[in-house]
C-alpha positions as CSV (number, residue, x, y, z in Angstrom):
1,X,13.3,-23.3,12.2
2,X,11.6,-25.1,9.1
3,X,14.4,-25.7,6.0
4,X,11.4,-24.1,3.6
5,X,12.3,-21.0,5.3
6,X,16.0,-21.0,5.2
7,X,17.5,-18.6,2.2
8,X,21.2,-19.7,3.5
9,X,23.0,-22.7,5.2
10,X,25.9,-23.0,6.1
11,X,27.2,-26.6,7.8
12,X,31.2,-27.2,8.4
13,X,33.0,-25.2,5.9
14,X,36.5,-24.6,6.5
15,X,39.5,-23.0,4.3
16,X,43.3,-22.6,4.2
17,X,45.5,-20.4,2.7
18,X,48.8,-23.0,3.1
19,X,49.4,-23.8,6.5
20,X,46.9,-20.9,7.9
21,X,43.4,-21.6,8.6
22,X,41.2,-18.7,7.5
23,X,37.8,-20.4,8.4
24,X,37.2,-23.9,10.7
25,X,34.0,-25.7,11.0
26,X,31.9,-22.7,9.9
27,X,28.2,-23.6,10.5
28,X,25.0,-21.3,10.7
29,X,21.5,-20.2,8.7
30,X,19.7,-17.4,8.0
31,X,16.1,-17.5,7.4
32,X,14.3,-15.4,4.9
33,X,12.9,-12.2,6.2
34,X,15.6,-12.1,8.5
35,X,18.7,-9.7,8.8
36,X,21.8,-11.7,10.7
37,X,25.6,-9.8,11.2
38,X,28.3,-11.5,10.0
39,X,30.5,-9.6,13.0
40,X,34.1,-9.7,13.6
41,X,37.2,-8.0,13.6
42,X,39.2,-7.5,10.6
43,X,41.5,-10.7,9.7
44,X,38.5,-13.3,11.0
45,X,37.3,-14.5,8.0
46,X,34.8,-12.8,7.2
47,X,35.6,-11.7,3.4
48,X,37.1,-14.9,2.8
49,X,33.8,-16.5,3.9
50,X,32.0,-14.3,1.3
51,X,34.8,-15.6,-1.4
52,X,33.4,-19.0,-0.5
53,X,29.9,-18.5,-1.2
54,X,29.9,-16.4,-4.6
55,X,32.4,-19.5,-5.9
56,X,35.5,-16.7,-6.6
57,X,37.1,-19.7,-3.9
58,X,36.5,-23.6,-3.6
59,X,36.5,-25.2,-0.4
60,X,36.2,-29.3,-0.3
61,X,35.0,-29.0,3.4
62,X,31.7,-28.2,3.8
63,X,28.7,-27.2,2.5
64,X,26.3,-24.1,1.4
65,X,23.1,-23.9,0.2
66,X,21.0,-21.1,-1.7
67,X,17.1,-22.1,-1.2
68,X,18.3,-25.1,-1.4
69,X,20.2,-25.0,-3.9
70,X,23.9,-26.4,-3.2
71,X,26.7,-24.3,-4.1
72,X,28.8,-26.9,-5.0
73,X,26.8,-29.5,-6.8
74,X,24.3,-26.5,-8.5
75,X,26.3,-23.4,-8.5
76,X,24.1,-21.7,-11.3
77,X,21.1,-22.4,-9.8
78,X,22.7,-20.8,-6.3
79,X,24.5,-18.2,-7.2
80,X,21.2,-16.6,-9.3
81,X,19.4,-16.1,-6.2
82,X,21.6,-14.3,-4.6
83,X,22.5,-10.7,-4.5
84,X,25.9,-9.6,-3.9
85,X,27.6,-6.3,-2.7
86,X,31.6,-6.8,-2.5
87,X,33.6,-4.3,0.2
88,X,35.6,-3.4,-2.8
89,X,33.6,-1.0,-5.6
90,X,33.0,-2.7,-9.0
91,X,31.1,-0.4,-10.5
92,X,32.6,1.2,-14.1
93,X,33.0,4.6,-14.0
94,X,32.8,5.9,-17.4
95,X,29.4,4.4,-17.3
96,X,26.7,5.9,-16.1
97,X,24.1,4.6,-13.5
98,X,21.6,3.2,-16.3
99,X,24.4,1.3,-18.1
100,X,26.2,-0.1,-15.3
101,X,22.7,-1.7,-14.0
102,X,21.3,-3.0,-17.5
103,X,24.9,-4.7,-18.1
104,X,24.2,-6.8,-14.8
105,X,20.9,-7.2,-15.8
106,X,22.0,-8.4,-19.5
107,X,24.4,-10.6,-17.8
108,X,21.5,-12.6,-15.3
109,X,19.2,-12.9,-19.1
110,X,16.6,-10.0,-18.3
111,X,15.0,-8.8,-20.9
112,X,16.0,-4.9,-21.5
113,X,12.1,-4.4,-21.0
114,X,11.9,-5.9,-17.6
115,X,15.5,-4.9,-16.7
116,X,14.3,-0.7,-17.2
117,X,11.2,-1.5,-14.9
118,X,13.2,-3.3,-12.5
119,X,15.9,-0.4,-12.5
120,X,13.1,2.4,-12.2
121,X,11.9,0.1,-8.9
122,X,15.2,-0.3,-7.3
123,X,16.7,3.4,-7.9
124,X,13.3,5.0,-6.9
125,X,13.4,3.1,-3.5
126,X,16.8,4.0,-2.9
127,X,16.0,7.7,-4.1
128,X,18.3,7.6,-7.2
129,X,15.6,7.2,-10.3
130,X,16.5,10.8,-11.0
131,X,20.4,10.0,-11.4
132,X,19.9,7.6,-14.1
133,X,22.1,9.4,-16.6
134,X,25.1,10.3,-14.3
135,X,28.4,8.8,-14.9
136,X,29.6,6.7,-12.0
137,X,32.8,8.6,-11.1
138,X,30.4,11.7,-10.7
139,X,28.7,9.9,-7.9
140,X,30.1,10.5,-4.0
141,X,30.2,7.2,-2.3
142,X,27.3,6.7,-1.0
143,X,25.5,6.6,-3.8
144,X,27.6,4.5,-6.0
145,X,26.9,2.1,-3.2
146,X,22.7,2.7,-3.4
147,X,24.0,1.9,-7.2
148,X,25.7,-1.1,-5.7
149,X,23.0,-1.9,-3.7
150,X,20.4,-1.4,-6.6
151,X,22.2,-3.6,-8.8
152,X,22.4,-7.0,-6.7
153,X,18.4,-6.3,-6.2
154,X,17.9,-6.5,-9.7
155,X,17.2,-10.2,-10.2
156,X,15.1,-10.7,-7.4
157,X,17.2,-12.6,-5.2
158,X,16.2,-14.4,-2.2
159,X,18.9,-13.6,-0.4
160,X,21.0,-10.2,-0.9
161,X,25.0,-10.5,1.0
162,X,26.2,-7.2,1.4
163,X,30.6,-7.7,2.7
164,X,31.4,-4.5,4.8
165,X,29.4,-2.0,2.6
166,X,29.2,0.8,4.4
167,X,33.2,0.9,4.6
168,X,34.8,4.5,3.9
169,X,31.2,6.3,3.9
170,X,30.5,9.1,5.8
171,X,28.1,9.0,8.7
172,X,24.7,10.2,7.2
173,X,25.6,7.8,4.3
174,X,26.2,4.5,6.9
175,X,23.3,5.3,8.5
176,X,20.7,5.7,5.1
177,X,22.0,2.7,3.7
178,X,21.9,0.4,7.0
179,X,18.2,1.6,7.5
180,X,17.4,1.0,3.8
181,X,18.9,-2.2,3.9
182,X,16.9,-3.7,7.2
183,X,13.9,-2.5,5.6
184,X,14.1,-4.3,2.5
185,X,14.5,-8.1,4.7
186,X,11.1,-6.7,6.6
187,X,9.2,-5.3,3.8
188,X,10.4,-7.6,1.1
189,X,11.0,-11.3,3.1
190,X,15.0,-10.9,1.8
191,X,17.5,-12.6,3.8
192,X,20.1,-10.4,4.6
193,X,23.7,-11.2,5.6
194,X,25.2,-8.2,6.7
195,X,29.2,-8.4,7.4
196,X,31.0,-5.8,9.4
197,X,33.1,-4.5,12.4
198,X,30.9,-2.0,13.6
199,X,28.7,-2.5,16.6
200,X,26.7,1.0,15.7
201,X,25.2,-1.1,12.1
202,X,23.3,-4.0,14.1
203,X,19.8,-3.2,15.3
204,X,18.4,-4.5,18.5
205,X,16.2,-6.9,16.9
206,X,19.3,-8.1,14.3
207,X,20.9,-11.5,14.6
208,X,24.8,-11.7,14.9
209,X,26.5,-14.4,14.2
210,X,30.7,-13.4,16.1
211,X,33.5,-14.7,14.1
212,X,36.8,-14.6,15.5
213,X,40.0,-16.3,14.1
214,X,37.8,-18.0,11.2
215,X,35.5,-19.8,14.0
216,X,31.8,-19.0,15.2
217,X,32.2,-17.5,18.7
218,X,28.4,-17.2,19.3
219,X,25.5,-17.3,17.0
220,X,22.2,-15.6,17.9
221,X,20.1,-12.6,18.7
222,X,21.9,-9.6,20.2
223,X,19.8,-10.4,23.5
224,X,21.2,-14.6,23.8
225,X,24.6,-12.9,22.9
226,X,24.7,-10.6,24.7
227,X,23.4,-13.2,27.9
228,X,25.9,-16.2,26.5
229,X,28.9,-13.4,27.0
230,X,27.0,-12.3,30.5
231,X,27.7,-8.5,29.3
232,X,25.1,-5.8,29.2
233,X,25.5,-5.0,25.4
234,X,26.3,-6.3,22.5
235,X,29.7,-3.8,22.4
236,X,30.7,-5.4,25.9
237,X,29.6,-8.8,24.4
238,X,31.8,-8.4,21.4
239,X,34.6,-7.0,23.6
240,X,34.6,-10.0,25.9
241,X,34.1,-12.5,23.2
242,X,37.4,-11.8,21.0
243,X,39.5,-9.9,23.3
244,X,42.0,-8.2,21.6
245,X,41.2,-9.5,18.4
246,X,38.6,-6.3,18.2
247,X,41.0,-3.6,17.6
């Protein structure tokens, strides 16, 4: 795969907490256009992983680039072309849906002209244009997260990281936002990094990258997994790969 093409690299990052090693010689890519699983069970690093690259913690092993763009040596330059959607809401509430995306927007330097376009694109696609003036609280969760979603699209990015969104959703909800979101790396050339414990969010033609005890198991699409495993789906392959560590 040509490095013009890669949004994210990832080479040999590790991190401790103490004594405990949350992630060991971390390595992997994901190209532009392309939507790649971060998958593993809960405690495998995954949401310390995404601590690492939007800087909230510093690791002197390793090394990530943006574009191109290394996190450590050119942070700003990094972190402003990606898009991030935490597991944990960070929406304000007593806001409503207009304010809470022309705040970001004010925060990346948009111009309140541009920013209104751009929010008018992003909540029409996710079917929320007509919601502008609700408060936040009023929202269900689904759509605060189309908010959420709409918000970390708003500059553009390159490459959109989205840390177990669909957590605490209802059904219809997980399944509207995973479709929305593996449209936008086909129809838009975003890379996606999708983390999550749930096999029923990766698509046949996804890439997964399986984390298990803060080390890449198996990195590839859900067919070589699924072969490298020598299971007949990705479920089984996941099963096999970190044992009891799925639960």
């Amino acid at each position: 795969m040509s490095q013009d093409t890669l949004a994210l690299e990832v080479a040999g990052l590790g991190f401790r907490f103490g004594k405990k090693v949350a992630l060991d010689d971390v390595s992997f890519s994901v190209a532009r256009g392309q939507f790649k699983v971060l998958l593993g069970p809960n405690g495998a690093g995954k949401t310390t992983f995404f601590s690492l690259v939007t800087r909230l913690y510093v690791s002197a092993l390793g090394e990530i680039r943006v574009n191109g763009a290394n996190l450590r040596a050119a942070p700003l330059q990094a972190l402003a072309q990606m898009g991030i959607v935490f597991q944990q809401a960070t929406l304000d509430l007593d806001l409503n849906v207009r304010q809470n995306l022309l705040y970001h927007a004010a925060l990346h330097g948009m111009a309140k002209s541009h920013a209104l376009e751009r929010i008018e694109t992003e909540l029409t696609r996710l079917g929320m244009q007509e919601r502008q003036g609700e408060k936040v609280r009023q929202l269900n969760g689904g759509h605060r997260r189309r908010v959420e979603i709409a918000r970390a699209l708003l500059h553009q990015p390159r490459m959109l990281l989205l840390d177990e969104p669909t957590v605490g959703l209802d059904t219809r909800s997980r399944r509207d936002i995973v479709e929305h979101v593996h449209r936008l790396a086909s129809e838009q050339d975003i890379a996606i990094l999708w983390s999550t414990h749930l096999i029923d969010e990766i698509f046949e033609e996804d890439s997964v990258i399986v984390l298990h005890q803060g080390r890449v198991c198996a990195d590839g699409s859900v067919a070589e997994v699924t072969a490298q495993a020598g299971a007949e789906s990705i479920a089984a392959a996941f099963d096999r790969i970190v044992g009891d560590g799925a639960s």
